[in-house]
Structures are given as C-alpha cells and as structure tokens.
C-alpha positions in Angstrom: 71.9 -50.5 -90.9 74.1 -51.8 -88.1 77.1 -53.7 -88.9 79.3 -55.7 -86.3 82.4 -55.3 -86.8 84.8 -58.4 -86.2 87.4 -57.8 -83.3 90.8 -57.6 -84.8 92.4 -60.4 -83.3 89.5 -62.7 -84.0 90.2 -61.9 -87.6 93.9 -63.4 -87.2 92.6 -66.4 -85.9 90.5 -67.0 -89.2 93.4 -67.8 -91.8 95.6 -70.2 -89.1 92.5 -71.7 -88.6 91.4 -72.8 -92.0 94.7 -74.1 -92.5 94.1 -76.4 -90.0 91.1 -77.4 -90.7 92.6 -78.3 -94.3 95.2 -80.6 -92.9 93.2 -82.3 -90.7 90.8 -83.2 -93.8 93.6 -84.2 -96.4 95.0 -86.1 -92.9 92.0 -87.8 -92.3 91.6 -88.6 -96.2 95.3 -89.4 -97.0 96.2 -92.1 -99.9 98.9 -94.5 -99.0 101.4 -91.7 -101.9 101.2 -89.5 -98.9 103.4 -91.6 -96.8 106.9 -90.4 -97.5 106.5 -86.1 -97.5 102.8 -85.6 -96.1 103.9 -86.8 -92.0 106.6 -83.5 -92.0 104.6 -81.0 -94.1 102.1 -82.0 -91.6 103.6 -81.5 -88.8 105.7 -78.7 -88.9 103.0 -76.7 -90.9 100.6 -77.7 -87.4 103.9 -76.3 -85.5 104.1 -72.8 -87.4 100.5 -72.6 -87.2 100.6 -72.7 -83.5 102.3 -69.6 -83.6 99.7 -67.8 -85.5 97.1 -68.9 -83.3 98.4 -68.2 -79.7 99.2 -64.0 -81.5 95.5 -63.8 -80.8 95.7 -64.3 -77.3 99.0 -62.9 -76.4 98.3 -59.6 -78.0 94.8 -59.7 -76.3 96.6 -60.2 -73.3 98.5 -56.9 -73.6 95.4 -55.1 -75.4 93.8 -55.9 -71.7 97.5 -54.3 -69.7 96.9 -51.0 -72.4 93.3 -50.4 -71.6 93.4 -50.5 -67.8 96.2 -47.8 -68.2 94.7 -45.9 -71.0 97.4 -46.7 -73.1 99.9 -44.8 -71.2 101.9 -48.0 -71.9 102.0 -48.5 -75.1 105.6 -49.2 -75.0 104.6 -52.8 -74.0 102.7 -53.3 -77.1 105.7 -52.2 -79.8 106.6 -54.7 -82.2 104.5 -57.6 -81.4 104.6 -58.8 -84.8 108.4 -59.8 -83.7 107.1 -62.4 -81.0 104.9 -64.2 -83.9 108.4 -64.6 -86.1 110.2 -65.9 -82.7 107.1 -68.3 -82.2 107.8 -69.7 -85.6 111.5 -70.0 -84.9 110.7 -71.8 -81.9 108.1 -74.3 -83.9 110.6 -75.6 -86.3 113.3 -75.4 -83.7 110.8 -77.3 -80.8 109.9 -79.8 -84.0 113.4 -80.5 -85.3 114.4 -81.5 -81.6 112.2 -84.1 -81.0 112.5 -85.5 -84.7 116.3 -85.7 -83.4 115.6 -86.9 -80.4 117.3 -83.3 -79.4 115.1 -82.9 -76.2 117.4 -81.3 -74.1 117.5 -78.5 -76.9 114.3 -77.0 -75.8 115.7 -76.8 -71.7 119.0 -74.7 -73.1 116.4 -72.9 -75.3 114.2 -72.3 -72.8 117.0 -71.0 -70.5 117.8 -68.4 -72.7 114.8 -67.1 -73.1 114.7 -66.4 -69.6 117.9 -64.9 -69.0 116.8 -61.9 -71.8 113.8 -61.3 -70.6 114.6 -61.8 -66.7 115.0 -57.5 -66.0 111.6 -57.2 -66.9 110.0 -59.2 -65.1 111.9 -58.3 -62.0 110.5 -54.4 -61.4 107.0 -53.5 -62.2 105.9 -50.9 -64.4 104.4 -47.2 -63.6 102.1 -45.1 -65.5 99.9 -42.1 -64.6 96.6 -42.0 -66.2 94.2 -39.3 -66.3 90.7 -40.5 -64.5 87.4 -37.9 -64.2 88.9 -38.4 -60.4 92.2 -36.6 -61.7 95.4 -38.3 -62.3 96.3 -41.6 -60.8 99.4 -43.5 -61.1 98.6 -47.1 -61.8 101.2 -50.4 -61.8 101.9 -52.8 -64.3 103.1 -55.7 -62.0 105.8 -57.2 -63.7 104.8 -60.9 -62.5 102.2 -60.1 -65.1 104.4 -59.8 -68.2 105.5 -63.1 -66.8 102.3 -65.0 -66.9 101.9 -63.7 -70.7 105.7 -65.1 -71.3 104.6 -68.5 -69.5 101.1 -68.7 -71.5 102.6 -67.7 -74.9 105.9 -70.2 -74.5 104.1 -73.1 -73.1 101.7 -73.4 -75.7 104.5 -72.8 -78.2 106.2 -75.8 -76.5 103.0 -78.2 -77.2 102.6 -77.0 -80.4 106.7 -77.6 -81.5 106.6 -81.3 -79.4 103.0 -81.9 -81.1 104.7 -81.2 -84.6 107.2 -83.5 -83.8 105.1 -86.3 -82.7 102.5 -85.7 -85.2 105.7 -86.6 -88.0 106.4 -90.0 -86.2 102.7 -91.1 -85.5 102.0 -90.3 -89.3 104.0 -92.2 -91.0 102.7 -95.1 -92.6 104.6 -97.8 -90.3 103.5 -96.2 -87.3 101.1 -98.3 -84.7 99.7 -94.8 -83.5 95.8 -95.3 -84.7 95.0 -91.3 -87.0 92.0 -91.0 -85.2 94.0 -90.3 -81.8 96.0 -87.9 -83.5 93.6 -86.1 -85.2 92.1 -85.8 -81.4 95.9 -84.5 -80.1 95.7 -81.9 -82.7 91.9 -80.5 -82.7 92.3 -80.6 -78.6 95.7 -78.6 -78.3 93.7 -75.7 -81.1 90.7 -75.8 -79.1 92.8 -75.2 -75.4 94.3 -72.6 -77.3 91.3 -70.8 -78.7 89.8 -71.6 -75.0 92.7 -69.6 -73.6 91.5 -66.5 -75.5 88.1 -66.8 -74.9 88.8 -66.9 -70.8 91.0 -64.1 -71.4 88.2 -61.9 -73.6 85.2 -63.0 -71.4 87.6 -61.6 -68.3 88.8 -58.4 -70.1 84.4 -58.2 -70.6 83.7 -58.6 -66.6 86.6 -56.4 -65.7 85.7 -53.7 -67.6 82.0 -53.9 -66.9 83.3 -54.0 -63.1 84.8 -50.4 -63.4 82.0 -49.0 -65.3 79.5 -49.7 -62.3 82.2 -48.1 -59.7 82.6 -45.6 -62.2 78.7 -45.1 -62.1 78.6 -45.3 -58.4 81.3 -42.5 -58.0 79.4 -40.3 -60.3 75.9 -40.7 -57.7 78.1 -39.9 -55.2 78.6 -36.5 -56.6 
C-alpha cells in the first residue's frame, strides 16, 4: 500500500494554522468579558503567528536555490530556524510600534536590517555541480537572496502592523465593524499561503522543464 507522504514544510503550516483558525472562532464568538485582555492576546498572537507561517515559504524558497545546485549550497540553508526567532522578534517589535504610535520604529528597523545583510546581496554566489554532461559551475544571483529577504520581511511587516491594528479595532469601543477584521486577517493568511503555493507550483514546472531537456539530451546521444 502506497502512502503520500506530506511535504515537510506543508506540515509546519498545519499547527500556525489551527491557531488561527481558533482565534478567529473565539474572535468571532467573543462575550463582552473579553474586552479588556482578548484585543492584545489577539493580536500579537496573529503577529507571532505570521512568522510561523511565512517559514514555509521562505525555506521553500531556498529548498528551490539547493535543488537547482544539487545542494552544493547548502551553506545558504544553515540555521534557518534563526530567521523564524528574528520573525517573531520583529512581530512583537512591528506590533508594539503601532500600539505606540512608534511608526517610524519599523523604517530604523528596517534600515538595519539592510545594512547586515547588504554584502550578500551585492556578489552572487558560485557552485559547481556535477551533471551526466560533467561538471558545470552554476550561479546563485545574489538579487535572488534579495527577493527572498523582500518576500519574507514584507509579509512580516503586514503581519506586525495587522497585530497592531487588529488590538485597536478589537476593543470594545471601537467603530471598526469584526466582520471587516476578521476579513483583514483570513486575507493576509490566505496571500501568504498563496505565496507558497506560486512558489511550489513554480519549483513543479521548473523542474519538470529540466527533466524534458534532460530527456532531449539523452536522444541526442
């Protein structure tokens, strides 16, 4: 008997994503006792969350960067788990700014960021990989660590300012009708979890691309 196996990273969507789906419920059922602590475990628990869910699709995004050079650079993949902890740093950081009215917080945030990770985006990155064809060097364009960086932080950036906003609509004084928050939350989980579909369904075409010029070189023979 055949059993599918359950891609890793769709398994680490699975418990962020229950969570959510839990505080949307007890959001959408809350009693009027809810009113003084529920708005900030709500919406700093939706900002840490965010982190959990966007790991998925940043470490797909390198999984894709190790299999087009056979791993030969792993060194890219190392301690991954360390951008979730930043991403949850960031969440309450993102959250507590605009509960402070702080804005200008995430720009110097932001700005550092940048300035650490600026060398690596600046040179590319070579690897030589063995092919049937013999050994070929192949380039990781560094522009392409910079689009995961600009994916990963924006995100992270909705998910900290939706946190914050989320507090302020939720509290029982607020104008802010639930049902349009309720919408703000289930739309920024579902552009997320639409970013890592693209990405998988692109990783799927691109590798299904090489296979039939793989096949093609091999007639040729």
């Amino acid at each position: 008997m055949n059993i599918v196996k359950m891609p890793q990273e769709v398994k680490r969507l699975i418990a962020p994503l229950a969570i959510d789906v839990v505080i949307i419920i007890l959001f959408w059922v809350k009693s009027p006792s809810f009113c003084g602590w529920f708005p900030y475990v709500t919406g700093y628990t939706f900002a840490v969350l965010g982190a959990f869910l966007i790991r998925p699709l940043r470490n797909q995004m390198y999984e894709g960067i190790k299999t087009k050079t056979d791993g030969k650079c792993e060194d890219l993949t190392f301690f991954r788990w360390h951008g979730t902890m930043v991403g949850v740093l960031e969440a309450l950081l993102y959250t507590s700014a605009i509960l402070l009215h702080k804005e200008g917080f995430i720009a110097v945030w932001l700005a550092l960021k940048v300035a650490g990770q600026w060398g690596r985006w600046s040179k590319d990155i070579e690897c030589e990989v063995k092919t049937p064809e013999g050994t070929v060097r192949r380039i990781v364009p560094g522009r392409t660590i910079y689009n995961i960086f600009i994916i990963g932080t924006g995100l992270m950036i909705a998910y900290g300012v939706a946190g914050g906003k989320i507090i302020e609509w939720a509290k029982c004084d607020s104008e802010v009708p639930e049902w349009q928050i309720l919408i703000a939350m289930i739309a920024l989980i579902a552009g997320t979890l639409g970013f890592f579909v693209w990405e998988c369904l692109e990783q799927r075409a691109d590798k299904k691309k090489s296979m039939k010029e793989h096949g093609r070189m091999q007639e040729y023979r």
